[in-house]
N, C-alpha and C positions, 0 to 999 in steps of 0.2 A: 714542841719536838720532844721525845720519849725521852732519847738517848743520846747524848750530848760527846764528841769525837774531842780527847782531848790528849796532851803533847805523851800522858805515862800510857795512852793506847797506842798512842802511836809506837811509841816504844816496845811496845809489848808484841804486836803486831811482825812490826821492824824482826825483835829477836826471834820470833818462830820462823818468820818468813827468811831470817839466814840474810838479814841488808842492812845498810850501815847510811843512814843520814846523819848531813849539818842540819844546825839548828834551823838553820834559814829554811832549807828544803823539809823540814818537819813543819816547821810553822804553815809552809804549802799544802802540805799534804793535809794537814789538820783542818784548814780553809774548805781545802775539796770535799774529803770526808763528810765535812758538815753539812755542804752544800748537796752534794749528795743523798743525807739521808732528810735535809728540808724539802728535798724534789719530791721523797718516797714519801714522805707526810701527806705534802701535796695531792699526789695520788690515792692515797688514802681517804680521802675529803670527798671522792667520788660513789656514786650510785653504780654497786657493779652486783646485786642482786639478778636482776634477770638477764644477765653477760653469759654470754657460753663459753665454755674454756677452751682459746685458741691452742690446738695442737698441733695444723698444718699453718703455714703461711699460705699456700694455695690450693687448690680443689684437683689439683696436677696430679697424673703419677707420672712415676719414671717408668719408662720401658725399656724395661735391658736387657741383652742379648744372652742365651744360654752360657754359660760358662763351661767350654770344651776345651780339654788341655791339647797341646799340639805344640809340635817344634818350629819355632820361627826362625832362630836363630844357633848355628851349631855352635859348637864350644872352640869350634877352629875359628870365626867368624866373629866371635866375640872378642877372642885375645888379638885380633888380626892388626887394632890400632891400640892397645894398651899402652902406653909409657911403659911401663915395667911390668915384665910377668914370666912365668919361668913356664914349661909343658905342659900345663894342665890347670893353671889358677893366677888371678891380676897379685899384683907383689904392690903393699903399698906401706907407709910409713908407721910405726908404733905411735898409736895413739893414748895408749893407757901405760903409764909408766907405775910398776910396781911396785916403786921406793918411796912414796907415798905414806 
């Protein structure tokens, strides 16, 4: 194996990615990590010379309908079950607090 996962990567990792492990759940992750990149070794070991490079998963297309705008629903019909909403728009709770 090239490249060997180990507890100051994990740390390292840890601070860009903004997360906070115990030691115990690092030692995890360092386990996985490994196991992870002996799978990709693994894989590596194979004959993929004459492989074609899979781009679809199936030979399928999608068939989808033209995209026409049109009213389905009026603005009276939307507020008509809202919990809370005032004459013309749904009213709901501050989600972003500015004091931050």
């Amino acid at each position: 194996m090239a490249n060997k996962i180990d507890i100051k990567t994990v740390d390292e990792i840890a601070h860009l990615a903004r997360l906070e492990f115990d030691e115990v759940a690092k030692a995890g992750i360092v386990n996985d990590l490994n196991r992870m990149l002996t799978f990709v070794d693994k894989l590596n070991e194979l004959d993929t010379d004459n492989v074609k490079p899979l781009i679809y998963m199936t030979e399928e297309q999608n068939i989808l309908r033209r995209d026409e705008p049109e009213i389905t629903l009026s603005q009276k019909e939307a507020l008509k079950n809202a919990p809370k909403k005032d004459s013309d728009y749904f009213k709901a709770p501050k989600v972003i607090d500015q004091n931050r």
